[in-house]
PQR file of N, CA, C, O and H, with PARSE charges and radii, in Angstrom:
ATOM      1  N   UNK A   1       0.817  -1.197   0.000 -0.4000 1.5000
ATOM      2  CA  UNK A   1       0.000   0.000   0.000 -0.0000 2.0000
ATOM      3  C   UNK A   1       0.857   1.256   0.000  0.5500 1.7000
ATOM      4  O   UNK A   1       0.428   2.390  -0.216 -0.5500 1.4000
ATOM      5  N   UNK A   2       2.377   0.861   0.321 -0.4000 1.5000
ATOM      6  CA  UNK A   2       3.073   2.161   0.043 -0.0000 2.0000
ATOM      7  C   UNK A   2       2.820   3.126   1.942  0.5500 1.7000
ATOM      8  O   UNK A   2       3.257   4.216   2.313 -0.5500 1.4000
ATOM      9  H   UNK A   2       2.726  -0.059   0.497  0.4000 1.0000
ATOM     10  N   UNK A   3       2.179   2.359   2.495 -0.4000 1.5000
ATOM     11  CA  UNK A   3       1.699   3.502   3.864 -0.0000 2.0000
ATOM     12  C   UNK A   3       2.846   3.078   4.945  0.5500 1.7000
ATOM     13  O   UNK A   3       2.902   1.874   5.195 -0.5500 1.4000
ATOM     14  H   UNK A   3       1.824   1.474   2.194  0.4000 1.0000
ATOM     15  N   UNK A   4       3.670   3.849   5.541 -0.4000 1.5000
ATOM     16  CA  UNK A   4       4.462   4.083   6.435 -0.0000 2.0000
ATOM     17  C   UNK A   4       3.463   2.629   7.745  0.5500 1.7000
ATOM     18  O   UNK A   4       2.273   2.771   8.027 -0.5500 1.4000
ATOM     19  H   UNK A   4       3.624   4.827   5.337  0.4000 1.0000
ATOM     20  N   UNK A   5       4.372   1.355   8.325 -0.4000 1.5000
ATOM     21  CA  UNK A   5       3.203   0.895   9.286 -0.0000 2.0000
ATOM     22  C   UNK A   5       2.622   1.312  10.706  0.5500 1.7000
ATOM     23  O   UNK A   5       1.660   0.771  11.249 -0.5500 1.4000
ATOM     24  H   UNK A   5       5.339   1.239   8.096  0.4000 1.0000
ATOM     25  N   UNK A   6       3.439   2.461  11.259 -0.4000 1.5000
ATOM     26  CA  UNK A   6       3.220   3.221  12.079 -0.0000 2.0000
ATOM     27  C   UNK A   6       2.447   4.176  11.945  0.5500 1.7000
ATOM     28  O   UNK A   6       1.972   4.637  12.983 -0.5500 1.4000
ATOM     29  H   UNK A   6       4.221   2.901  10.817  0.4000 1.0000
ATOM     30  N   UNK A   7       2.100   4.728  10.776 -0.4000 1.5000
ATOM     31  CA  UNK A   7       1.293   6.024   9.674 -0.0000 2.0000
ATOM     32  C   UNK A   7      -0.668   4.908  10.071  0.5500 1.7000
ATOM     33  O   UNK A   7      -1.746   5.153  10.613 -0.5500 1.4000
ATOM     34  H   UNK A   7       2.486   4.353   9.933  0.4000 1.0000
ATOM     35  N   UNK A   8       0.216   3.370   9.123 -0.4000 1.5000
ATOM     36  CA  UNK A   8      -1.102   3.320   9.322 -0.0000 2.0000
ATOM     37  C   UNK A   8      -1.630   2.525  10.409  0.5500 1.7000
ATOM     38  O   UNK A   8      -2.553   1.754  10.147 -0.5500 1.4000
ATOM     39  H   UNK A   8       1.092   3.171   8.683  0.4000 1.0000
ATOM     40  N   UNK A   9      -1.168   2.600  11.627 -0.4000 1.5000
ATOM     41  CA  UNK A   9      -1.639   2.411  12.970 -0.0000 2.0000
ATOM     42  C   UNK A   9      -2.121   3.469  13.652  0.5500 1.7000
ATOM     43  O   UNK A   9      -3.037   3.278  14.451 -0.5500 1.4000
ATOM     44  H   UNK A   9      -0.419   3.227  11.839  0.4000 1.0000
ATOM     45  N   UNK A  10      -1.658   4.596  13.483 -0.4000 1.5000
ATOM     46  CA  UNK A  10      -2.397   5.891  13.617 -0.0000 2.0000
ATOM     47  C   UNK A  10      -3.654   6.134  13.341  0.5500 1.7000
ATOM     48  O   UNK A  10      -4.564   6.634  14.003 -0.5500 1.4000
ATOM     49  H   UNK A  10      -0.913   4.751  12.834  0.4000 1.0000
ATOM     50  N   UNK A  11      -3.539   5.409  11.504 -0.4000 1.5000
ATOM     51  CA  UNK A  11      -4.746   5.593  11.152 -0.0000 2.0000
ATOM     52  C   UNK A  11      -6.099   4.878  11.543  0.5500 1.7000
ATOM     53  O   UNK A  11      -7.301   4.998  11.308 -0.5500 1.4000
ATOM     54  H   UNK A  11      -2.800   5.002  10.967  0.4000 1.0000
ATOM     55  N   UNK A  12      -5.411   4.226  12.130 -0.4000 1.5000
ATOM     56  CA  UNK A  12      -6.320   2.579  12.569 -0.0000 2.0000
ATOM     57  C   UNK A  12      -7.355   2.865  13.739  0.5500 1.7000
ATOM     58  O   UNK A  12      -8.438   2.305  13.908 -0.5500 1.4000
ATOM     59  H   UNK A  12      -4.435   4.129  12.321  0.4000 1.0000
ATOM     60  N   UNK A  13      -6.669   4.049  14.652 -0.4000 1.5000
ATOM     61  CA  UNK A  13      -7.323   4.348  15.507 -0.0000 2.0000
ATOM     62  C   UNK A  13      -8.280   5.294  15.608  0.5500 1.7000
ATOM     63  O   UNK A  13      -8.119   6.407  15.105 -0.5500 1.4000
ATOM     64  H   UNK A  13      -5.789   4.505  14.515  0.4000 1.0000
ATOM     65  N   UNK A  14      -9.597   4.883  16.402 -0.4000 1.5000
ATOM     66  CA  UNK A  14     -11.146   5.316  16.076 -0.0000 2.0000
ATOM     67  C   UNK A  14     -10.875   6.187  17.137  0.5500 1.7000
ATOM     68  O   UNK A  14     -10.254   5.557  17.994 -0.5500 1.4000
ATOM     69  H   UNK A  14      -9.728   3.979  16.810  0.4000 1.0000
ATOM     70  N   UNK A  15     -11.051   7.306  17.458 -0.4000 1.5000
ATOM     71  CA  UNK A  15     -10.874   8.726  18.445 -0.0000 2.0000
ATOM     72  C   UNK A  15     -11.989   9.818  18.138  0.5500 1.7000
ATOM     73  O   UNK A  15     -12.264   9.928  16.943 -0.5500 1.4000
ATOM     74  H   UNK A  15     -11.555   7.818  16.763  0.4000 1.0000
ATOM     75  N   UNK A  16     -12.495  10.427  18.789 -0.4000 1.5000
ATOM     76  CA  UNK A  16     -12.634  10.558  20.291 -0.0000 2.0000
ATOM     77  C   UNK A  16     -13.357   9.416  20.822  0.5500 1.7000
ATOM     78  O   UNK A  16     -14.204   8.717  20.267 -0.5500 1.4000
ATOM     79  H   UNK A  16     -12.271  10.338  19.760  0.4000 1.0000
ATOM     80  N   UNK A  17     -12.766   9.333  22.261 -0.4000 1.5000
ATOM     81  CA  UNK A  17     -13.382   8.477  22.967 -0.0000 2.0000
ATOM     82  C   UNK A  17     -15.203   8.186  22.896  0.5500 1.7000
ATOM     83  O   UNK A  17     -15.952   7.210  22.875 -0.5500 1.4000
ATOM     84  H   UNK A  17     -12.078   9.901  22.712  0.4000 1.0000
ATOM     85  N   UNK A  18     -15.324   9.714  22.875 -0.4000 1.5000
ATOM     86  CA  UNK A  18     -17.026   9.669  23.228 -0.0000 2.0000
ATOM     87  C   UNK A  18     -17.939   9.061  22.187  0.5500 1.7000
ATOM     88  O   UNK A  18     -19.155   8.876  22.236 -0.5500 1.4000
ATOM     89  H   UNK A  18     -14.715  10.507  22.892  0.4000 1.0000
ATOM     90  N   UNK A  19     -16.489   8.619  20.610 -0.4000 1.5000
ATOM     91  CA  UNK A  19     -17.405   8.111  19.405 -0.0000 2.0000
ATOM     92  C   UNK A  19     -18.561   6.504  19.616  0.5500 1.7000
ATOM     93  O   UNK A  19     -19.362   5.929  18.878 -0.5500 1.4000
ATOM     94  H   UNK A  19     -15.501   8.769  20.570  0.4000 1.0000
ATOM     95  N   UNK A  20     -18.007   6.270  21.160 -0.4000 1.5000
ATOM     96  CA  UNK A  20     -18.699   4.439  21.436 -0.0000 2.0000
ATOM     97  C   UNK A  20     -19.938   5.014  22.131  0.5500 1.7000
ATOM     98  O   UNK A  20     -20.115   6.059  22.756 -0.5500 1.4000
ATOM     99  H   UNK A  20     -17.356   6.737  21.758  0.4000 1.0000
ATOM    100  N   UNK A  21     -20.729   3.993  21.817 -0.4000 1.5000
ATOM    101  CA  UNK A  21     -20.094   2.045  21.311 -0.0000 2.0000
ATOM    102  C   UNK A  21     -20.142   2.565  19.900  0.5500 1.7000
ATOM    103  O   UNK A  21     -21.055   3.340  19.620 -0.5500 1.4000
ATOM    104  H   UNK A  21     -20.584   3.144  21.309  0.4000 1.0000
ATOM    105  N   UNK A  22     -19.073   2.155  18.776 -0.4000 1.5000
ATOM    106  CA  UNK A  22     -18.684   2.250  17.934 -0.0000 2.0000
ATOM    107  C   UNK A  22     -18.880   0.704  17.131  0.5500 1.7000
ATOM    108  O   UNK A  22     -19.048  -0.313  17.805 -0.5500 1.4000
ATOM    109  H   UNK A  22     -18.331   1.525  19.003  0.4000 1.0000
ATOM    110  N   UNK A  23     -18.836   0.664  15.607 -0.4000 1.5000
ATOM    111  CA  UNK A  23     -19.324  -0.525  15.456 -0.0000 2.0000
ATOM    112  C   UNK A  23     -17.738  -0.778  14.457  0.5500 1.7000
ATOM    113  O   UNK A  23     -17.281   0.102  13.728 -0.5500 1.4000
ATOM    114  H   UNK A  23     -18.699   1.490  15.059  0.4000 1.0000
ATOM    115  N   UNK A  24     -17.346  -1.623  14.571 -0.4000 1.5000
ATOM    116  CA  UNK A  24     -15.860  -2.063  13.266 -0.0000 2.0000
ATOM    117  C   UNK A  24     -16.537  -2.343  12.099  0.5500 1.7000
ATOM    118  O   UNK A  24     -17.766  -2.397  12.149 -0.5500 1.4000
ATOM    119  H   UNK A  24     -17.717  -2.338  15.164  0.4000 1.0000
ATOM    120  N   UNK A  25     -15.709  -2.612  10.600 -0.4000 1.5000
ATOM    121  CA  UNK A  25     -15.943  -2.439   9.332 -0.0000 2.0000
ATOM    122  C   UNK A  25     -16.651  -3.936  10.010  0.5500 1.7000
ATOM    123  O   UNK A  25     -17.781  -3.503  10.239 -0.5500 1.4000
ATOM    124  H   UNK A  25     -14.711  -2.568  10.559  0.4000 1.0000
ATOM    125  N   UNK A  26     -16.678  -5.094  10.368 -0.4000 1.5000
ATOM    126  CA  UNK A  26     -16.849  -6.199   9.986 -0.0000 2.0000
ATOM    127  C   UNK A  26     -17.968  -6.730  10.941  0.5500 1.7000
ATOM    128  O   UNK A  26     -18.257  -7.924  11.023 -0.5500 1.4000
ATOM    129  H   UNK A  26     -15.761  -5.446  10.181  0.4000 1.0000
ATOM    130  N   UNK A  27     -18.870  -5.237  12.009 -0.4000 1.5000
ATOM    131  CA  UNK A  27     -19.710  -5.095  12.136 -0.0000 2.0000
ATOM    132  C   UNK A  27     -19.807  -5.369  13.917  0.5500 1.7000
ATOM    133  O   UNK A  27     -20.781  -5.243  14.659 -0.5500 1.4000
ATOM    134  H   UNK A  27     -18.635  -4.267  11.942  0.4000 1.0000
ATOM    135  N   UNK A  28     -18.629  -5.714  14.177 -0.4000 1.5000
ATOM    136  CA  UNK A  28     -18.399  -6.109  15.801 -0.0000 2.0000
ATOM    137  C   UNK A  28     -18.841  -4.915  16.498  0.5500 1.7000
ATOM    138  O   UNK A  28     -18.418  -3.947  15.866 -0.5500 1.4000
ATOM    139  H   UNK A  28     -17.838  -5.817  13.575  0.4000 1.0000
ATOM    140  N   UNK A  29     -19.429  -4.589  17.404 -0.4000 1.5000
ATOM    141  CA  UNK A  29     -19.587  -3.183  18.400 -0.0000 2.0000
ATOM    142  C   UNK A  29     -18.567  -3.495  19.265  0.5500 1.7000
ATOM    143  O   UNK A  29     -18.450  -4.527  19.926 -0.5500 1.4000
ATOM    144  H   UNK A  29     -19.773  -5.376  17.918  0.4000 1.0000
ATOM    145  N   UNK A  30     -17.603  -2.243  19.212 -0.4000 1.5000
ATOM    146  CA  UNK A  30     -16.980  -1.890  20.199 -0.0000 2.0000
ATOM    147  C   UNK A  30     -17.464  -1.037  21.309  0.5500 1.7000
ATOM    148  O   UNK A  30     -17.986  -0.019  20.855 -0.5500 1.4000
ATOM    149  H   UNK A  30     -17.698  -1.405  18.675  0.4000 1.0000
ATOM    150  N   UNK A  31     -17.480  -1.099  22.850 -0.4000 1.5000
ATOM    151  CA  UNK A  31     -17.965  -0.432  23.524 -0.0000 2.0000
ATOM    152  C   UNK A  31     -16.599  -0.120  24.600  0.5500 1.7000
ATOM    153  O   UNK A  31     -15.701  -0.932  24.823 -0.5500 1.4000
ATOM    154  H   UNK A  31     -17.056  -1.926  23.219  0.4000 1.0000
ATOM    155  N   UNK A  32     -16.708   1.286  25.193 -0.4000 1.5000
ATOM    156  CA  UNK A  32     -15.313   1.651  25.857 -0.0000 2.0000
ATOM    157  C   UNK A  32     -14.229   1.214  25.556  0.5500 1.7000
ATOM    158  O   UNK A  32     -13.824   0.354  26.338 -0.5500 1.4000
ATOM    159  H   UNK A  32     -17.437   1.946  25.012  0.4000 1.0000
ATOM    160  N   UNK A  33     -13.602   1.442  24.764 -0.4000 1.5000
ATOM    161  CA  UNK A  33     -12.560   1.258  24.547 -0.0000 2.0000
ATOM    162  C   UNK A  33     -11.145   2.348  24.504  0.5500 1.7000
ATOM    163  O   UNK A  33     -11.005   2.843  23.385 -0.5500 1.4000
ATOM    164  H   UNK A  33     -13.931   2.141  24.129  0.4000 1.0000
ATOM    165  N   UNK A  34     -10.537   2.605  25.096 -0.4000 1.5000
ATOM    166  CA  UNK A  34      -9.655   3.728  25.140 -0.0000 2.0000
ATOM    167  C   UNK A  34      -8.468   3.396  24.043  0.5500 1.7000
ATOM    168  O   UNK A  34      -7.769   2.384  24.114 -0.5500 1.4000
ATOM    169  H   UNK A  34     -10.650   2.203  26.005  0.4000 1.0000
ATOM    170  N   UNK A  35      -8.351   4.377  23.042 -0.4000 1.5000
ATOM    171  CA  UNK A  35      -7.206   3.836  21.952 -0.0000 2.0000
ATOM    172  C   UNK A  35      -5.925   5.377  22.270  0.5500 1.7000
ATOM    173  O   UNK A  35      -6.145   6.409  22.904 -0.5500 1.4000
ATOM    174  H   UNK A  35      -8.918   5.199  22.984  0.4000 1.0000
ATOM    175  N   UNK A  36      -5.053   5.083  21.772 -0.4000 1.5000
ATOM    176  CA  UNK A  36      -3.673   6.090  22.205 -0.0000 2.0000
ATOM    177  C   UNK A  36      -2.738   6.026  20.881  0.5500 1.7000
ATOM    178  O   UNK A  36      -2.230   5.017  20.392 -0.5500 1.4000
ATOM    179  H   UNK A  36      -4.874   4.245  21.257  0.4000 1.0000
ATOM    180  N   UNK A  37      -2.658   7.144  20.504 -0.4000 1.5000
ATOM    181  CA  UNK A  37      -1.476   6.765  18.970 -0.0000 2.0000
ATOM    182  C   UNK A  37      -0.364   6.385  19.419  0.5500 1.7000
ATOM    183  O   UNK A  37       0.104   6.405  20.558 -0.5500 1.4000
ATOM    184  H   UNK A  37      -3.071   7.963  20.901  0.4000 1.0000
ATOM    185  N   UNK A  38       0.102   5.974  18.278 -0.4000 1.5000
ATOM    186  CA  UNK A  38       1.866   5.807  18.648 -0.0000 2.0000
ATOM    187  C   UNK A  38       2.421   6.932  19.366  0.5500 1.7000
ATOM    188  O   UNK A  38       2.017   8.009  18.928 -0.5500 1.4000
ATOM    189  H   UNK A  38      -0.278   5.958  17.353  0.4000 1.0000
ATOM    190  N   UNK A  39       3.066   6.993  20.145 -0.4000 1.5000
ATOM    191  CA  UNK A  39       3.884   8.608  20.196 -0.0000 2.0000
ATOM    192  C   UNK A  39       4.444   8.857  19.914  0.5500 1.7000
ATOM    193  O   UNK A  39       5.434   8.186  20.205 -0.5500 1.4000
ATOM    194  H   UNK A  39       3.395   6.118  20.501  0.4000 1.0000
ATOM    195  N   UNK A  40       4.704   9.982  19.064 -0.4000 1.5000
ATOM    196  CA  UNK A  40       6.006  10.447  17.879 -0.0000 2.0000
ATOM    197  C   UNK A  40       7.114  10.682  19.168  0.5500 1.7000
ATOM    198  O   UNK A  40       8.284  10.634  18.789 -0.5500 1.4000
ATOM    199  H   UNK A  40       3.900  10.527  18.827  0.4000 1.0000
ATOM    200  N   UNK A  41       6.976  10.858  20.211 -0.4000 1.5000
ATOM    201  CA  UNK A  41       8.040  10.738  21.469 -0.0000 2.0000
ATOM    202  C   UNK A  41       9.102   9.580  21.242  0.5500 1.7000
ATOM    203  O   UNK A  41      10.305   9.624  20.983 -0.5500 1.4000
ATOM    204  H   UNK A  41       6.026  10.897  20.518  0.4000 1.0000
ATOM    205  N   UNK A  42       8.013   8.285  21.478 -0.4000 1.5000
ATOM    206  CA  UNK A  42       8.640   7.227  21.339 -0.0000 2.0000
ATOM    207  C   UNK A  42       9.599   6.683  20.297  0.5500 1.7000
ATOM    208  O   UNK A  42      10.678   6.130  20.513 -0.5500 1.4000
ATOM    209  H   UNK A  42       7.036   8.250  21.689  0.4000 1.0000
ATOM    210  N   UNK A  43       8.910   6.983  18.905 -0.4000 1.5000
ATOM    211  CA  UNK A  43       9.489   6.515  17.451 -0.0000 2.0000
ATOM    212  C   UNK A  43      10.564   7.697  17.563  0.5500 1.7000
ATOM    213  O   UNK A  43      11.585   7.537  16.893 -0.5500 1.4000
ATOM    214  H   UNK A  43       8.033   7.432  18.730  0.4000 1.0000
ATOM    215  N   UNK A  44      10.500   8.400  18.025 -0.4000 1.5000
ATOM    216  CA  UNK A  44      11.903   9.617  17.871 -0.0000 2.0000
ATOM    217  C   UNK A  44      13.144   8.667  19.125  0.5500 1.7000
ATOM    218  O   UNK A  44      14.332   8.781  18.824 -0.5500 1.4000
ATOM    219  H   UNK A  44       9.671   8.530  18.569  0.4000 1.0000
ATOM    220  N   UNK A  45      12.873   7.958  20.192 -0.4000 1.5000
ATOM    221  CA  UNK A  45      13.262   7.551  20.829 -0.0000 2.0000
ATOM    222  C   UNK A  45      13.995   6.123  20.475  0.5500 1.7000
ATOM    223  O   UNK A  45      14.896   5.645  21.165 -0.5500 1.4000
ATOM    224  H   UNK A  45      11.908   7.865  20.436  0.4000 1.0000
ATOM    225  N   UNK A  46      13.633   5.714  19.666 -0.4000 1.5000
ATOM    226  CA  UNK A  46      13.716   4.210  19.196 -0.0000 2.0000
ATOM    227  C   UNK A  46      14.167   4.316  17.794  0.5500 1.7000
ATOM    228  O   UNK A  46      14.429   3.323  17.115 -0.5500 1.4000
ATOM    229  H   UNK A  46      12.901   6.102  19.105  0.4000 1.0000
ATOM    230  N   UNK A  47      14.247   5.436  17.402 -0.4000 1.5000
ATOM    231  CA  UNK A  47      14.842   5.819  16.245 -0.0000 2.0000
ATOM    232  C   UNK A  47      14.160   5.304  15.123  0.5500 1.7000
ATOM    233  O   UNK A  47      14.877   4.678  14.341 -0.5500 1.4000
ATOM    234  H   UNK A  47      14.034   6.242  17.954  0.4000 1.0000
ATOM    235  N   UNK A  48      12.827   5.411  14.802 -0.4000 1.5000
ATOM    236  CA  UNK A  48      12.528   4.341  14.071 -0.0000 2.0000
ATOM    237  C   UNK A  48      12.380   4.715  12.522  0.5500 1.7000
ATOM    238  O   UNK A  48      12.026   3.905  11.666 -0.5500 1.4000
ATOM    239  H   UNK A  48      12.244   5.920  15.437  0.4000 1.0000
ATOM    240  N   UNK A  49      12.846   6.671  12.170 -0.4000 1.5000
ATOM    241  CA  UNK A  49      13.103   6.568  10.731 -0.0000 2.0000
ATOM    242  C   UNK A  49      14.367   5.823  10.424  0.5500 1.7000
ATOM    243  O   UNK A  49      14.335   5.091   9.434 -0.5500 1.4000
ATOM    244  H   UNK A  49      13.134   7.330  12.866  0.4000 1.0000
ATOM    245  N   UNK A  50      15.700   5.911  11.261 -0.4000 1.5000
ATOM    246  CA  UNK A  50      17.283   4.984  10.930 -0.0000 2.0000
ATOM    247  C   UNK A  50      16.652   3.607  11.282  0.5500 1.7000
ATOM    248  O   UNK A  50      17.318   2.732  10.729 -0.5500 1.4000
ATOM    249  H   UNK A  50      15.725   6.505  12.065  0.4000 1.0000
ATOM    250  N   UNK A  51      15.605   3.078  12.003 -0.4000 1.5000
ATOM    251  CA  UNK A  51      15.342   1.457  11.812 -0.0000 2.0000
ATOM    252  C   UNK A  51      14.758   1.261  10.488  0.5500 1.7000
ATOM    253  O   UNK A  51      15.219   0.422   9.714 -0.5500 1.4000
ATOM    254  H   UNK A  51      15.064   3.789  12.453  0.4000 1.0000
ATOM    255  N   UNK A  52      13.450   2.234  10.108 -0.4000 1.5000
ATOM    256  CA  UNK A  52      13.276   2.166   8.170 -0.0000 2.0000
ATOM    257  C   UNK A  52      14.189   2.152   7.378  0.5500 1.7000
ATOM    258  O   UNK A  52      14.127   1.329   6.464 -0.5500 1.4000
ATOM    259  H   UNK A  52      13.075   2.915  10.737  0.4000 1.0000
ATOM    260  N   UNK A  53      15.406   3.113   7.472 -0.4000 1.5000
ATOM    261  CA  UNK A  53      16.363   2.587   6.180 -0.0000 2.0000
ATOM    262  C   UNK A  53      17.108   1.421   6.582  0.5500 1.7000
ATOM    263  O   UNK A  53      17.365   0.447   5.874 -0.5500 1.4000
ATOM    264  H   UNK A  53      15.456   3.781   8.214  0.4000 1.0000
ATOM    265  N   UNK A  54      17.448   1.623   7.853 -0.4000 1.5000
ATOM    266  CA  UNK A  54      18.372   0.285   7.593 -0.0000 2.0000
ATOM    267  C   UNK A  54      17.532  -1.040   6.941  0.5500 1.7000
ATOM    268  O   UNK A  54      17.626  -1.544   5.822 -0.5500 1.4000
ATOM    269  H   UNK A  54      17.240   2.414   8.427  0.4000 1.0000
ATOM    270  N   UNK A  55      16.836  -1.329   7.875 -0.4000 1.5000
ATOM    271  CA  UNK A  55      15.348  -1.879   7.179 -0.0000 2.0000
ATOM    272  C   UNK A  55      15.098  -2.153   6.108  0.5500 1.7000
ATOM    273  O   UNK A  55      14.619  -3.245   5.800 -0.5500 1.4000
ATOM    274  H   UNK A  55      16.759  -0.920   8.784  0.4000 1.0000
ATOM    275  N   UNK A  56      15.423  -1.017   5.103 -0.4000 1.5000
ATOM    276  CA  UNK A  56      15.136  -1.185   3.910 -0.0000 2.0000
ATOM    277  C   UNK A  56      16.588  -1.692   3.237  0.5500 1.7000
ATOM    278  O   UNK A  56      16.553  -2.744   2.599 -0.5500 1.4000
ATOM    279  H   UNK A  56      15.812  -0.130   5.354  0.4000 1.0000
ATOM    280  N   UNK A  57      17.722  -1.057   3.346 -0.4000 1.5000
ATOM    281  CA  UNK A  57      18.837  -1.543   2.882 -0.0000 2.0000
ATOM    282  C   UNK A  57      19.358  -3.053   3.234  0.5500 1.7000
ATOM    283  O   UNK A  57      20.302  -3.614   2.678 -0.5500 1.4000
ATOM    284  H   UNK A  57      17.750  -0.203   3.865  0.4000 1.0000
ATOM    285  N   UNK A  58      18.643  -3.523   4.146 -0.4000 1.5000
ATOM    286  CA  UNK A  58      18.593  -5.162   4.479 -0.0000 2.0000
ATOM    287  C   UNK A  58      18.138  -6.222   3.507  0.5500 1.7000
ATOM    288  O   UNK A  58      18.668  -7.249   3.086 -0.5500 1.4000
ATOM    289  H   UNK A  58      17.876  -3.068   4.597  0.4000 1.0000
ATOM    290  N   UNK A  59      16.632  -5.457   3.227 -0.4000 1.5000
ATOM    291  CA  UNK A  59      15.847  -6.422   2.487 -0.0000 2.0000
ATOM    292  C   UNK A  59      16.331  -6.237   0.839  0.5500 1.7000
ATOM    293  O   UNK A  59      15.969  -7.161   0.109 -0.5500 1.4000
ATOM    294  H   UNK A  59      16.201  -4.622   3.570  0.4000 1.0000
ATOM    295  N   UNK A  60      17.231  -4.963   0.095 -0.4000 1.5000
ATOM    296  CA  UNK A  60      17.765  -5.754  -0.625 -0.0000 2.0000
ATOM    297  C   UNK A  60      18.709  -6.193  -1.006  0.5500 1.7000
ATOM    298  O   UNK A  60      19.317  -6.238  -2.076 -0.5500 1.4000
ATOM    299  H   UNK A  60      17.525  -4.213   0.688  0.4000 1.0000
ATOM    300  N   UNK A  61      18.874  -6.703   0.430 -0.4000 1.5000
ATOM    301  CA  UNK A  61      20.205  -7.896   0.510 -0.0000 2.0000
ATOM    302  C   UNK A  61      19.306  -9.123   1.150  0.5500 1.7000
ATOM    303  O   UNK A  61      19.640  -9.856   2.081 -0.5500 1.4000
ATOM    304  H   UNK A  61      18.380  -6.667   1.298  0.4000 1.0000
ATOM    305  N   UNK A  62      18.327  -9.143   0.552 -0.4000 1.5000
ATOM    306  CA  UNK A  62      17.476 -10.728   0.817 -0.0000 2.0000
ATOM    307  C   UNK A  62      17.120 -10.914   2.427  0.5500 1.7000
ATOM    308  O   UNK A  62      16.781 -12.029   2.825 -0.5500 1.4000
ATOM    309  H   UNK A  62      18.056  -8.548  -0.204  0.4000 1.0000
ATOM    310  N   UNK A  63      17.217  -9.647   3.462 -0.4000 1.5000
ATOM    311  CA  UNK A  63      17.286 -10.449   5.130 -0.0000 2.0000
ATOM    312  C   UNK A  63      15.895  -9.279   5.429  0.5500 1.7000
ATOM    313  O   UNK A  63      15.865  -8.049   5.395 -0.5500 1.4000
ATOM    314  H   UNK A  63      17.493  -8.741   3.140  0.4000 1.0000
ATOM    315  N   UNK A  64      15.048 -10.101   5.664 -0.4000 1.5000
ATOM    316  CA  UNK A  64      13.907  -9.481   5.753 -0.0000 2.0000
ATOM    317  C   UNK A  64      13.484  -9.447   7.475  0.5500 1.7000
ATOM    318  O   UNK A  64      12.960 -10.345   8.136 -0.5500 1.4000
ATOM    319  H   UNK A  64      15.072 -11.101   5.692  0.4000 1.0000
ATOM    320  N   UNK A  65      13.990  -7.849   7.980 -0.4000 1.5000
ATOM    321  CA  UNK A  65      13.655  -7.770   9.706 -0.0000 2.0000
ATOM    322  C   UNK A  65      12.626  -7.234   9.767  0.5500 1.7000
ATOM    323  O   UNK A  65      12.363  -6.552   8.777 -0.5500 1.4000
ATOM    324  H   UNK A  65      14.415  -7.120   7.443  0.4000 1.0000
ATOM    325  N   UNK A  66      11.604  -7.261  10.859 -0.4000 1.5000
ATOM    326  CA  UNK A  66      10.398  -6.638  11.084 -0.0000 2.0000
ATOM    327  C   UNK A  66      10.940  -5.605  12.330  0.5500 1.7000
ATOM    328  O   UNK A  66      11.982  -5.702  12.979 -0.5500 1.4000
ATOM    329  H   UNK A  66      11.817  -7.815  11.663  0.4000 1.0000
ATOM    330  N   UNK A  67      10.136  -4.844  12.406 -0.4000 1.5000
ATOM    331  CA  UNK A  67      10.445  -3.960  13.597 -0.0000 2.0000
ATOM    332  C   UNK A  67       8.965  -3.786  14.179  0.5500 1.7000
ATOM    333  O   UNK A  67       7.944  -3.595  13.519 -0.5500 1.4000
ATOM    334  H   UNK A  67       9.289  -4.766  11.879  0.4000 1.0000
ATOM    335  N   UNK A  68       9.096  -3.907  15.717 -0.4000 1.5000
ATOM    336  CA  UNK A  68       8.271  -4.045  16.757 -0.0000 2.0000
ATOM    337  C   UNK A  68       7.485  -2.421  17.132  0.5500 1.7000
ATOM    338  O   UNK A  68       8.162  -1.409  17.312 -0.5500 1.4000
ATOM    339  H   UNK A  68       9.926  -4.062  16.254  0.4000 1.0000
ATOM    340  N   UNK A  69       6.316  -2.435  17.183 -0.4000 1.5000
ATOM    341  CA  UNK A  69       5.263  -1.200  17.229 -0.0000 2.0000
ATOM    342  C   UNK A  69       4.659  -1.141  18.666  0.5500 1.7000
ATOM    343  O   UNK A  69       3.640  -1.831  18.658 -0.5500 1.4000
ATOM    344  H   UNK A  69       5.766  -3.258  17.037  0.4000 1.0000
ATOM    345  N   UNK A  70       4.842  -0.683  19.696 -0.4000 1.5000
ATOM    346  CA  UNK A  70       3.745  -0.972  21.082 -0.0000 2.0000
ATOM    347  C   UNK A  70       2.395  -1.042  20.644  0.5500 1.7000
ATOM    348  O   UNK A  70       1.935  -0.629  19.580 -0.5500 1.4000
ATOM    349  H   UNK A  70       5.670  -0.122  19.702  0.4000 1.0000
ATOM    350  N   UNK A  71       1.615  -1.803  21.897 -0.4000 1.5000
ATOM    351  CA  UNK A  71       0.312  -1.843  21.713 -0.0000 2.0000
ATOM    352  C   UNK A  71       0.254  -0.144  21.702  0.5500 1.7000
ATOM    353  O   UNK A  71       1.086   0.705  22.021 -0.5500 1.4000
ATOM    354  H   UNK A  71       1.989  -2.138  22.761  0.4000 1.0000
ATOM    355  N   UNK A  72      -1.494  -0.039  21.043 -0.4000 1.5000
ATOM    356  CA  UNK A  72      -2.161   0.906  20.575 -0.0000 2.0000
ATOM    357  C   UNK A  72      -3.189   1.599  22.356  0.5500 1.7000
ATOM    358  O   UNK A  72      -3.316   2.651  22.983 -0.5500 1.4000
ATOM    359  H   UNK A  72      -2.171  -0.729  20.784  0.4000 1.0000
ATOM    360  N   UNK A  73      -3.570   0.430  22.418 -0.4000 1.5000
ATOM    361  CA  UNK A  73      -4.716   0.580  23.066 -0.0000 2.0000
ATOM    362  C   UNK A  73      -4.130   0.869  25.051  0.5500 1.7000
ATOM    363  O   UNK A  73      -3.480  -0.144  25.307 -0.5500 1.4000
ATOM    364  H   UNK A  73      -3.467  -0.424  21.909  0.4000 1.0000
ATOM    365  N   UNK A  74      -4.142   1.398  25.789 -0.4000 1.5000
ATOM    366  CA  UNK A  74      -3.735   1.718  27.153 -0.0000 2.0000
ATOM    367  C   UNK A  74      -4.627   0.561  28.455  0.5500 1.7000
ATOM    368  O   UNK A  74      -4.398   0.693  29.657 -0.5500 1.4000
ATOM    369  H   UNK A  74      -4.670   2.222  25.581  0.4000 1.0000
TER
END
């Protein structure tokens, strides 16, 4: 999709709180649920634009690493 996966975990999240009970695309009701973005604190902390290139300069050398995202939700 080309979307940054931290970009689209951001996007993932349903905010303001007061939007519940909220229903998901696949029709589940969510009720209270408290969601929290990533914190650009953190990814500045963990360095995680130098974990994207390296990241990327890995995979094309065939070694495909994932890099770890905290939960969303508090």
């Amino acid at each position: 999709m080309g979307i940054d996966p931290a970009e689209m975990r951001k996007r993932g999240i349903s905010s303001p709180t007061d939007a519940y009970p909220y229903k998901s695309a696949s029709g589940m009701p969510l009720r209270g649920a408290v969601a929290s973005p990533v914190p650009g604190q953190l990814l500045a902390l963990m360095k995680y634009d130098e974990l994207r290139r390296e990241q990327s300069g890995l995979r094309k050398k065939g070694v495909y690493r994932g890099i770890g995202l905290p939960p969303l939700s508090r």
